[in-house]
C-alpha positions as CSV (number, residue, x, y, z in Angstrom):
1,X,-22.0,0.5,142.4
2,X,-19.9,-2.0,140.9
3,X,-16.3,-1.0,138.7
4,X,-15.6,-3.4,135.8
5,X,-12.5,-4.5,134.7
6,X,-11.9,-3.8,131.0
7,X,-14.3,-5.2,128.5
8,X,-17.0,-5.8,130.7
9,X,-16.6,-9.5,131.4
10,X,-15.7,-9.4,134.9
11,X,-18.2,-7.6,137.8
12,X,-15.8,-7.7,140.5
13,X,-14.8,-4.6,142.8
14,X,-11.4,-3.6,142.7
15,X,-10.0,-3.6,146.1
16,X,-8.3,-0.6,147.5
17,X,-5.2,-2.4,147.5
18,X,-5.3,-2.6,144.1
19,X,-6.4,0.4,143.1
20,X,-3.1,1.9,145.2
21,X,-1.2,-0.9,143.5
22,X,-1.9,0.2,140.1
23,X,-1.8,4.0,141.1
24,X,2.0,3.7,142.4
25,X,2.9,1.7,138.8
26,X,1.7,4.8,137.2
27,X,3.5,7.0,139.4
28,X,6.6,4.4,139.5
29,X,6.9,4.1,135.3
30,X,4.4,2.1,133.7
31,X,2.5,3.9,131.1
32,X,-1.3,4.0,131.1
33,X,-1.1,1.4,128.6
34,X,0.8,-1.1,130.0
35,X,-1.0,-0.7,133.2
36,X,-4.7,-1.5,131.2
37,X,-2.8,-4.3,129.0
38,X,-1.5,-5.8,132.0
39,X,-4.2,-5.9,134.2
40,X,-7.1,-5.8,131.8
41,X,-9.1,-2.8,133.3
42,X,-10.4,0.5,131.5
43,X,-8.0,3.6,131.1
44,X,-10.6,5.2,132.6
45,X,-10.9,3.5,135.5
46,X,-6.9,4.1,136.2
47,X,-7.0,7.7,135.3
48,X,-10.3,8.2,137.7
49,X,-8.4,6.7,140.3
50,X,-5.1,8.3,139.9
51,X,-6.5,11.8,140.0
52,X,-7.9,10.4,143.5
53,X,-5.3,9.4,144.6
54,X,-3.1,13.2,143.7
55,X,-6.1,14.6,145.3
56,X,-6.2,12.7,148.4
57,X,-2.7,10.9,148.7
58,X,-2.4,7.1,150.3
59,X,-6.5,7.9,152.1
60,X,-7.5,8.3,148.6
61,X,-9.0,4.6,148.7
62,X,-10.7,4.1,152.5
63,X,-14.2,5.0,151.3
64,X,-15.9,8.3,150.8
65,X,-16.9,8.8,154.6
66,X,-13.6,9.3,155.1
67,X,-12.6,11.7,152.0
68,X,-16.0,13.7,153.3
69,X,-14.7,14.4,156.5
70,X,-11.2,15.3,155.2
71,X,-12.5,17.7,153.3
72,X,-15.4,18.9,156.1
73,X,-12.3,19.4,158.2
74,X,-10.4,21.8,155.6
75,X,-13.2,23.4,154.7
């Protein structure tokens, strides 16, 4: 499954790097706006990944194996 950036033009996967990168400018005090302006993604893909990362803190972005087993292992 592939994300896209903003309007569709561009099929690349967003890296976990950046995906922490734009959740700590939300958390930091960049609006939602300024972060999709900026770096031309969706809201939606910012506020997907920001309620991963509140969920699951810095291991929000190392692949769902991990997150699994995190949650195997409070369950």
């Amino acid at each position: 499954m592939k994300e896209v950036w903003a309007y569709g033009q561009n099929t690349e996967k967003l890296s976990p790097e950046f995906k922490l990168q734009i959740v700590k400018e939300l958390e930091a005090s960049k609006t939602l706006a300024q972060i999709v302006r900026e770096h031309e993604i969706d809201h939606g893909v910012v506020t997907r990944r920001y309620r991963e990362y509140r969920k699951y803190g810095d291991n929000a972005f190392l692949g769902y194996e991990h997150i699994y087993k995190e949650d195997a292992r409070i369950a």
